[in-house]
BALUM-488644 format. One line per field, with one value per residue (C-alpha): residue number from 1; residue in one letter; y, x, z. Coordinates in steps of 0.5 Angstrom, whole numbers, always signed. Last residue first. Layout:
! residues N
pos: c(NUM, ...)
code: c(A, ...)
py: c(Y, ...)
px: c(X, ...)
pz: c(Z, ...)
//
This chain:
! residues 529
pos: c(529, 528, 527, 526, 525, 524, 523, 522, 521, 520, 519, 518, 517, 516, 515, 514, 513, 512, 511, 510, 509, 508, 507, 506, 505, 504, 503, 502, 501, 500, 499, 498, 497, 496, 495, 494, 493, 492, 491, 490, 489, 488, 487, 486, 485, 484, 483, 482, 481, 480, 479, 478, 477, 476, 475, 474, 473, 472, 471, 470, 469, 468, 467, 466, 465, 464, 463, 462, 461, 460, 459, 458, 457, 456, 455, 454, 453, 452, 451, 450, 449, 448, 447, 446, 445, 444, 443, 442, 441, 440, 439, 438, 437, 436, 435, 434, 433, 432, 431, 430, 429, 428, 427, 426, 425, 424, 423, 422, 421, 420, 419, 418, 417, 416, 415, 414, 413, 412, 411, 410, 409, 408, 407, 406, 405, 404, 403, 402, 401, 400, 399, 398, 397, 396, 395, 394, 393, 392, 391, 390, 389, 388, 387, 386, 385, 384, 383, 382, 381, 380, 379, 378, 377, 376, 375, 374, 373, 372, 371, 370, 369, 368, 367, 366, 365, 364, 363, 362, 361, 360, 359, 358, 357, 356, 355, 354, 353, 352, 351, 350, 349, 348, 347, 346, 345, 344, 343, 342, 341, 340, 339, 338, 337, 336, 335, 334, 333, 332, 331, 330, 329, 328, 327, 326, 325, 324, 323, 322, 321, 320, 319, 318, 317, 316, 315, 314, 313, 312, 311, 310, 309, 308, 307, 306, 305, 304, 303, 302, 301, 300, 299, 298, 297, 296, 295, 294, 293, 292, 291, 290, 289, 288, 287, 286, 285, 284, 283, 282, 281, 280, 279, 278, 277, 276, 275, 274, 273, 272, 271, 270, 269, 268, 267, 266, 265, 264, 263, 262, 261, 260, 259, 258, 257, 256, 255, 254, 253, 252, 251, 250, 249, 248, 247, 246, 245, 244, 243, 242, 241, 240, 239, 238, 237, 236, 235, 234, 233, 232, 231, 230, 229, 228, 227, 226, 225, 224, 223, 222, 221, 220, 219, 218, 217, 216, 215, 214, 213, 212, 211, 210, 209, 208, 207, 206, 205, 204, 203, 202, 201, 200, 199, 198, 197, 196, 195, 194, 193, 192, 191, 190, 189, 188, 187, 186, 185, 184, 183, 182, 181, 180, 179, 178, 177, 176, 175, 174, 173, 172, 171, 170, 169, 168, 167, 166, 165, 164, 163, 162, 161, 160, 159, 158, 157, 156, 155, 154, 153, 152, 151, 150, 149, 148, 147, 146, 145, 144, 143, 142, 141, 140, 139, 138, 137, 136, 135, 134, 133, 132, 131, 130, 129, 128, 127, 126, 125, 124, 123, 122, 121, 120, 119, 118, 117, 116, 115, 114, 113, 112, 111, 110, 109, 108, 107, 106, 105, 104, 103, 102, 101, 100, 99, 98, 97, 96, 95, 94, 93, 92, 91, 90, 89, 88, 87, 86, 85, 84, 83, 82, 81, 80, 79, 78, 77, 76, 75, 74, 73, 72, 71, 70, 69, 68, 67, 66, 65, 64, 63, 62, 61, 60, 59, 58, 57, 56, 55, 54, 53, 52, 51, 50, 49, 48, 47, 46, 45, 44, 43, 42, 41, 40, 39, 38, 37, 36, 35, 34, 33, 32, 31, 30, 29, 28, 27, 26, 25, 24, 23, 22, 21, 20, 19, 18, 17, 16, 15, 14, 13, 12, 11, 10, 9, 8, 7, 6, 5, 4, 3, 2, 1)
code: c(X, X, X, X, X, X, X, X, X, X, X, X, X, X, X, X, X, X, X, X, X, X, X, X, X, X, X, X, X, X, X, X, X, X, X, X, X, X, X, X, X, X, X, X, X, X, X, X, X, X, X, X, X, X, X, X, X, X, X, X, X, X, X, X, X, X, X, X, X, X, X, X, X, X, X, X, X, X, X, X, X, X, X, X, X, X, X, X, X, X, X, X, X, X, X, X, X, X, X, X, X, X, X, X, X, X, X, X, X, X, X, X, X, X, X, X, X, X, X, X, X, X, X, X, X, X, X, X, X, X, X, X, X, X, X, X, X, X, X, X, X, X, X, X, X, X, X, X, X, X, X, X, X, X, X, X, X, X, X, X, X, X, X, X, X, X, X, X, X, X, X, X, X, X, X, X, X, X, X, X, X, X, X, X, X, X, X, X, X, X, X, X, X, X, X, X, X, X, X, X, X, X, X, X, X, X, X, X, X, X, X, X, X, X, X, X, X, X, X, X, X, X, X, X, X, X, X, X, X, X, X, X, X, X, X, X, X, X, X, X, X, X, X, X, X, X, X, X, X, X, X, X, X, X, X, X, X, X, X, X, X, X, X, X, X, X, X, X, X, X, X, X, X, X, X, X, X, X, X, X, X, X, X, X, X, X, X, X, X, X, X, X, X, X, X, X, X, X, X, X, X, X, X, X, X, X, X, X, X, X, X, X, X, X, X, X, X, X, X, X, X, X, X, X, X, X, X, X, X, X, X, X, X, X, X, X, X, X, X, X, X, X, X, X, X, X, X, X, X, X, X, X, X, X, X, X, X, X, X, X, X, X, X, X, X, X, X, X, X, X, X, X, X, X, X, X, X, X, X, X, X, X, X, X, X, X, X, X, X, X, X, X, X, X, X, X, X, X, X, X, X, X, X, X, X, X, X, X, X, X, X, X, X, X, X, X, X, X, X, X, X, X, X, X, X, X, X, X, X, X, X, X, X, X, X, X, X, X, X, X, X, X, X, X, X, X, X, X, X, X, X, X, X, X, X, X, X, X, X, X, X, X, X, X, X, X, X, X, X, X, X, X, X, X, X, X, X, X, X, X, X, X, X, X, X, X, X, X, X, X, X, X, X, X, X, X, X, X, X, X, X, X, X, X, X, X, X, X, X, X, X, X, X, X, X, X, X, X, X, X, X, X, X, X, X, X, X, X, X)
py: c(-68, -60, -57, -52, -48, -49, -47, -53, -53, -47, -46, -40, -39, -39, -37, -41, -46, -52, -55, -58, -64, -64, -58, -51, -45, -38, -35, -29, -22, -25, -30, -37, -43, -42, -40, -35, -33, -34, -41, -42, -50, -49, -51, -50, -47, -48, -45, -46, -41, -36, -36, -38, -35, -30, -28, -26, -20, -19, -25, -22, -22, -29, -33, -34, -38, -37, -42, -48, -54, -59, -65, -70, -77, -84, -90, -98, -102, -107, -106, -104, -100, -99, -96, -91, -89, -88, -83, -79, -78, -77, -71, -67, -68, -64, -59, -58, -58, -51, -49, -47, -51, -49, -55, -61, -65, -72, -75, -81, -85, -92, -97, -93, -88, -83, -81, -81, -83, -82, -86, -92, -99, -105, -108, -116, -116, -116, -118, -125, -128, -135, -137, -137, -143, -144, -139, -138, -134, -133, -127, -125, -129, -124, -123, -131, -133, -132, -128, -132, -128, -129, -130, -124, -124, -132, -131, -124, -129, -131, -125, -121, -126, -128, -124, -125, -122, -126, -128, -127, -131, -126, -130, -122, -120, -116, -123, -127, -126, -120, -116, -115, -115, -109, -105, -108, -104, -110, -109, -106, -108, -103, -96, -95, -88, -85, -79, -75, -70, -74, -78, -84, -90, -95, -98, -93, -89, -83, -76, -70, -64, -57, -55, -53, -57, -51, -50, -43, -41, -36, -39, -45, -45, -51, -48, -53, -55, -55, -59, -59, -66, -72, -78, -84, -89, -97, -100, -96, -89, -89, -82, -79, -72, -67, -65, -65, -64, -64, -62, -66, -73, -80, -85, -94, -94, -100, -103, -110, -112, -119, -119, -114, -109, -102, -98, -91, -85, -79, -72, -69, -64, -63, -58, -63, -68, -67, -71, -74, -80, -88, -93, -99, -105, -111, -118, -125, -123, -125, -119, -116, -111, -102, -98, -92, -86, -80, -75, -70, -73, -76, -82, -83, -89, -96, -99, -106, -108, -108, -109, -112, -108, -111, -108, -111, -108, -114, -119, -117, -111, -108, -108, -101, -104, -101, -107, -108, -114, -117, -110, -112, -106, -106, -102, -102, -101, -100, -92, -89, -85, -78, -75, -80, -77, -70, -76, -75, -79, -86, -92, -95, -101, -102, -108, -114, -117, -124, -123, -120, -117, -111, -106, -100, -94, -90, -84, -80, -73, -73, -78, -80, -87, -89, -96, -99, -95, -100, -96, -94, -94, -87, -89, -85, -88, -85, -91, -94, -90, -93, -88, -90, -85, -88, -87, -81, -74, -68, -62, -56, -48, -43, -39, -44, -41, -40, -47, -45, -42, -48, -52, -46, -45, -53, -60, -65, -71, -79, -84, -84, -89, -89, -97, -98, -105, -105, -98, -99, -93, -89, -83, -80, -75, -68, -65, -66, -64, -67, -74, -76, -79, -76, -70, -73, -68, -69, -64, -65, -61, -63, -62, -67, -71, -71, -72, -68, -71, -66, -70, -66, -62, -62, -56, -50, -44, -46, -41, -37, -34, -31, -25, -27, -24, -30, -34, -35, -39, -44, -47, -54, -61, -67, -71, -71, -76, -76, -80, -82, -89, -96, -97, -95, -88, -84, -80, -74, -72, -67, -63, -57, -53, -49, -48, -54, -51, -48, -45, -41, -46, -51, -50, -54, -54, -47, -48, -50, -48, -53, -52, -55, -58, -59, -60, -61, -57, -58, -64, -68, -72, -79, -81, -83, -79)
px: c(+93, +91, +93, +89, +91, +88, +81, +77, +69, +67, +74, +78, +81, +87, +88, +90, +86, +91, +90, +86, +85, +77, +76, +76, +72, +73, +76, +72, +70, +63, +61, +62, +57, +54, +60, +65, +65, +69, +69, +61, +59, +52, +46, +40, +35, +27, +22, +16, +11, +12, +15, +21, +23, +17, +23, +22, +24, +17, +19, +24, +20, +19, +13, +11, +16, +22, +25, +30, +31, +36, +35, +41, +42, +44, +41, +38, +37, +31, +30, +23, +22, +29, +30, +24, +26, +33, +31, +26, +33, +38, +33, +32, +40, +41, +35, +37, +44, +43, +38, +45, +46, +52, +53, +50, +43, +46, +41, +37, +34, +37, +42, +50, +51, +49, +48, +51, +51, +50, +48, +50, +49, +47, +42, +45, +47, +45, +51, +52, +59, +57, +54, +57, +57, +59, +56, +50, +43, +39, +38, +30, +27, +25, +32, +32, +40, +40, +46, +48, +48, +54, +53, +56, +51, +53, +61, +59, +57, +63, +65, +72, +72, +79, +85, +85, +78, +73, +72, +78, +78, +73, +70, +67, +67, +73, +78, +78, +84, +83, +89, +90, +82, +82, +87, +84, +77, +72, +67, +61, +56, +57, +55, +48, +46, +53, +54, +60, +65, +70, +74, +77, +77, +78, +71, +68, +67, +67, +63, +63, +59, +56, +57, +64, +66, +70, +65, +65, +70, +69, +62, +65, +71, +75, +79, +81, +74, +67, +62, +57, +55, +59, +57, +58, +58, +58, +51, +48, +49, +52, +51, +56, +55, +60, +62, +69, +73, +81, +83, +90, +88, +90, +86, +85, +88, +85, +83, +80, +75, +75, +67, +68, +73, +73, +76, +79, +78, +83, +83, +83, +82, +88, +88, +85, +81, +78, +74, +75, +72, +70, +68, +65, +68, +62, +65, +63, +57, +57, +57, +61, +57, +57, +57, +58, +61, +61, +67, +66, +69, +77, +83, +88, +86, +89, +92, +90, +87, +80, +77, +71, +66, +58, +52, +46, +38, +35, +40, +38, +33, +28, +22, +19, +19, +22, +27, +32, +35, +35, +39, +44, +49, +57, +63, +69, +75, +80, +78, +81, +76, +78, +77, +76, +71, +67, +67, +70, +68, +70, +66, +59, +57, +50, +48, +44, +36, +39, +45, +49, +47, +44, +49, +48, +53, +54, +58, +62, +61, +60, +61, +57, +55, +62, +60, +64, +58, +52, +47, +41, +35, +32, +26, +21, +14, +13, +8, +12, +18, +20, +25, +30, +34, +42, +45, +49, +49, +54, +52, +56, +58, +59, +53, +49, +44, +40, +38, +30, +30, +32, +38, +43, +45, +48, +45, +50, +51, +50, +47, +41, +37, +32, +27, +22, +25, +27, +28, +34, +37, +43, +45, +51, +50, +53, +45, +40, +32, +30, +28, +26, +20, +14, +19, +18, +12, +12, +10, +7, +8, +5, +6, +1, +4, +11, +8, +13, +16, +18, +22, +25, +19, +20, +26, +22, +22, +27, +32, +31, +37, +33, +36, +43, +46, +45, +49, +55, +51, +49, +42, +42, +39, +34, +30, +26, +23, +20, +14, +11, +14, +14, +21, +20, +22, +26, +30, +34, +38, +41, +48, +45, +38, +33, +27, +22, +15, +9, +12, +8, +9, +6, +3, +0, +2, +5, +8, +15, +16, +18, +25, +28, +34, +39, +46, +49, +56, +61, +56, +55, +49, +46, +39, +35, +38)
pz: c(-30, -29, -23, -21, -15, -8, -5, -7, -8, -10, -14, -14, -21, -25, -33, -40, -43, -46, -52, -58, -54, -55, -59, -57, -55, -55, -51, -47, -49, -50, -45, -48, -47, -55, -59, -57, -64, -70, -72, -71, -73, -74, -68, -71, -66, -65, -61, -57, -55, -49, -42, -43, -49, -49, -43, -36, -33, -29, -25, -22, -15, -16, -14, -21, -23, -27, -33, -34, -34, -35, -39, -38, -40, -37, -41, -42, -46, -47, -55, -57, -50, -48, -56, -55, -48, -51, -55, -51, -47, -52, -55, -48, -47, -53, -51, -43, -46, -50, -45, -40, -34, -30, -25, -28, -25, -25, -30, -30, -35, -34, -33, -34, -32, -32, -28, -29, -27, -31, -31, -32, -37, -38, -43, -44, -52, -58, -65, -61, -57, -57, -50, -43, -39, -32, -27, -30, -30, -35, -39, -41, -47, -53, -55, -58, -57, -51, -47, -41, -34, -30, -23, -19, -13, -13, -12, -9, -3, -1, +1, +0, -7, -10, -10, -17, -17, -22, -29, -31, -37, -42, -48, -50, -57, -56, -55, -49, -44, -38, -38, -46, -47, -43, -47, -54, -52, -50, -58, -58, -64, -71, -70, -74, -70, -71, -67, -69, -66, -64, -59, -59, -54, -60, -57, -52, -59, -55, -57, -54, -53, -50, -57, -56, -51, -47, -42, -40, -34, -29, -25, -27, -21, -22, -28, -33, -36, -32, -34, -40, -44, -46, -50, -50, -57, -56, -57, -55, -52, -47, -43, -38, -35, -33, -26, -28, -35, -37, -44, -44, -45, -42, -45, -43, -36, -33, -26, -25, -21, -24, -25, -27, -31, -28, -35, -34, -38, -37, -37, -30, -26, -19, -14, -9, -14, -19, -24, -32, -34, -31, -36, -33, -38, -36, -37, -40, -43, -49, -52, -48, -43, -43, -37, -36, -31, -29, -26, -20, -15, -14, -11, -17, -22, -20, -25, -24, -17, -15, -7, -6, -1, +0, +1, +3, +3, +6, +9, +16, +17, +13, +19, +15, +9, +3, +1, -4, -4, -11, -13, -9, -7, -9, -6, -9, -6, -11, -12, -5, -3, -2, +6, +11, +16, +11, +6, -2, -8, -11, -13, -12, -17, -16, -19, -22, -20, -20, -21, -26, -33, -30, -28, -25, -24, -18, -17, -12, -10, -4, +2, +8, +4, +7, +6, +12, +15, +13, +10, +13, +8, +7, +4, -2, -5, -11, -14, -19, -18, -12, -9, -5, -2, +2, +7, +10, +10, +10, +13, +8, +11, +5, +9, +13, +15, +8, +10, +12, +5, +1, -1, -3, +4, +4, +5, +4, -1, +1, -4, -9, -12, -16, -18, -23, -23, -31, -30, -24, -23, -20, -16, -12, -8, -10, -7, -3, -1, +6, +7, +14, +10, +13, +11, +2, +0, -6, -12, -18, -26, -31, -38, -40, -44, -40, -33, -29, -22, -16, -11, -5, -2, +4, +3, +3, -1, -7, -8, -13, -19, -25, -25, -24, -19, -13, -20, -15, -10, -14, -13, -10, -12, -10, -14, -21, -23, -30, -32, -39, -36, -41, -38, -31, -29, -32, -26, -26, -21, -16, -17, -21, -19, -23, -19, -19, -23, -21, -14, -10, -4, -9, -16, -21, -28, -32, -37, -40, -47, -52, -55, -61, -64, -70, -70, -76, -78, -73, -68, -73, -73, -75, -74, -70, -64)
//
């Protein structure tokens, strides 16, 4: 990710081989899970957190396919040097092993947030019960990366943190501490969350003790206007500041709803709490993974496309790929590692005053504050001009626009959102993401180290335990020494996500994929919009 690459004729990436480390239940190794997350840790961390995750009930015939054998271990963490994996019993906890929540971090705190998602029959062994059946669960998972500490902070109910599929992002140029910003998704009571009620978590409140009360761990509900994007889950968002930091645009793409897959990008400006609608496509995705790469790329991995049902319908992005520059809102194939400074998209500065460098005039909701004390959690960090010196916090100045900005971001939010090294864990994991994601990652940890951002990304893993009763069919890929592959454009195959006898891929917008599946999550026909 040091340098520039294009994803048709130049990707080149490595495989390390994952080795066998401490062991639990019979497990060396987390078996290979999707809608979980993946954290990074501190700024200066050599640890990976991963949390949470199910296995997918239609690989059950797949050779590899495990359940975890048990669900108190929810949090596995790998030491990258040491190629270590290590376990953590998280049941004092009152945690269980969750999936299709919605995750965020904060890596200049050393905090990992996941809210709401479900147990279901892929969890764990003692869960097999549940057959296609689902529990939804409430509150919100706080791990303190530092010292892996876990919580299960309750959340007030007119949060809704009893929903799935909806997503979380962090915002760091607000505040004390900054922001969770927590949007969409569906609930078991409420159905689809409609997407102008915002809820918002302050960072500066987190609190892991065990007498929390009060103001500690506060929510709060801000509703947006604009041009409201219909109610979904399954989509991913980041978050990229002005220059200035007058405003923050938060990219919201794809998703699914009844029946319906989407291919549209939205932009949520704060501190106005404004709806944008910036992109509309033709080539819909969902439960794919959202990646800001400084200072105004992002970059798609995996997901579904037009069908609902993964298991019968391979990624379209050939590559496992895309690239947005979150800028002009276009698409393409290439990543460049000397993009010039981020600029608020022409669409979104027409709504919100000042120009693409920032100076933004709408500076708070036009219907004003639901509380007044958003008007401080919002207080707009200046940008100063020595990038040593952290952000200070003003109400009434905003600095001339600069070449450097405030770090912000998802996910990924996914994760990614997004602030952060975290991973929403995708759904149809292949080893050509898990490589891809690898290098954004160790990427973005070098640059918030130098830099001070922050990043989404995925990594994705694969492999076999020893406790399987298929292990003998293991590969010396997945068990043997390290391998390189280079990823060359292929024009007459089926490419590198593609089962043979099925449709090659096609590009972004290259038009429509024919044919109808069930889905896991939806039983009604798809519809693409």
């Amino acid at each position: 990710m040091g340098s520039s690459w294009n994803w048709k004729t130049n990707v080149s990436i490595s495989q390390r081989a994952r080795h066998e480390s401490g062991s639990v239940e019979g497990m060396s190794w987390p078996v290979n899970v999707h809608d979980g997350a993946l954290f990074g840790g501190t700024d200066i961390s050599d640890t990976l957190y991963m949390f949470g995750g199910t296995t997918m009930s239609f690989n059950q015939s797949f050779p590899y396919f495990l359940i975890p054998p048990t669900e108190q271990y929810a949090l596995w963490t790998y030491d990258i040097p040491g190629d270590l994996w290590t376990p953590f019993d998280t049941s004092s906890s009152g945690i269980t092993i969750p999936s299709w929540g919605a995750s965020s971090e904060t890596t200049d705190q050393g905090l990992a947030f996941y809210l709401g998602g479900q147990i279901d029959g892929g969890t764990a062994n003692t869960t097999q019960y549940l057959g296609e059946d689902t529990v939804g669960l409430g509150g919100m998972v706080v791990l303190d990366t530092t010292s892996s500490v876990t919580k299960n902070v309750t959340v007030e109910d007119t949060i809704k943190s009893n929903r799935k599929g909806a997503s979380m992002v962090y915002v760091n140029n607000f505040g004390d501490a900054g922001v969770l910003i927590l949007l969409g998704g569906k609930s078991d009571f409420d159905g689809y969350l409609p997407m102008d009620e915002i809820s918002i978590f302050d960072v500066k409140t987190t609190d892991l003790s065990d007498d929390a009360s009060g103001e500690k761990n506060k929510w709060y509900q801000q509703n947006a206007t604009g041009s409201i994007p219909s109610a979904r889950s399954d989509f991913c968002l980041v978050a990229a500041p002005s220059q200035d930091n007058s405003s923050t645009s938060i990219y919201m793409y794809g998703g699914r709803s009844d029946g319906v897959i989407f291919d549209d990008i939205y932009v949520l400006s704060i501190p106005s709490f404004t709806w944008v609608k910036v992109f509309v496509g033709e080539d819909a995705r969902w439960s794919v993974t959202c990646h800001f790469v400084p200072p105004r790329q992002m970059i798609t991995i995996g997901g579904g496309g037009k069908s609902s049902n993964i298991s019968a319908d391979c990624d379209w992005e050939q590559k496992s790929l895309a690239v947005l520059d979150l800028s002009t809102i276009g698409w393409g194939s290439i990543y460049d590692a000397n993009a010039p400074p981020y600029q608020v998209p022409d669409a979104v500065v027409k709504v919100i005053g000042g120009s693409p460098e920032g100076n933004a005039s709408m500076i708070k909701p036009s219907a004003g504050w639901a509380e007044d004390a958003l008007a401080t959690v919002f207080t707009i960090r200046t940008v100063t001009s020595d990038p040593s010196e952290p952000p200070s916090a003003t109400t009434s100045t905003i600095s001339s626009p600069t070449s450097s900005s405030s770090s912000n971001d998802s996910a990924e939010t996914t994760k990614s959102i997004s602030v952060g090294a975290i991973a929403g864990i995708a759904i149809g994991g292949v080893a050509l993401i898990a490589l891809i994601g690898g290098s954004i990652f160790f990427f973005l940890r070098s640059r918030r180290r130098n830099q001070q951002q922050h990043q989404e990304l995925l990594i994705e893993k694969d492999g076999l335990p020893d406790y399987s009763t298929a292990a003998f069919l293991g590969s010396a890929e997945l068990l043997g020494t390290p391998h390189a592959a280079e990823l060359s454009a292929r024009d007459n195959d089926s490419g590198p996500n593609c089962k043979p006898g099925q449709p090659g891929p096609v590009e972004k917008d290259a038009g429509a994929v024919q044919g109808r599946h069930t889905s896991n999550r939806v039983n009604t026909p798809i519809e693409m919009e």
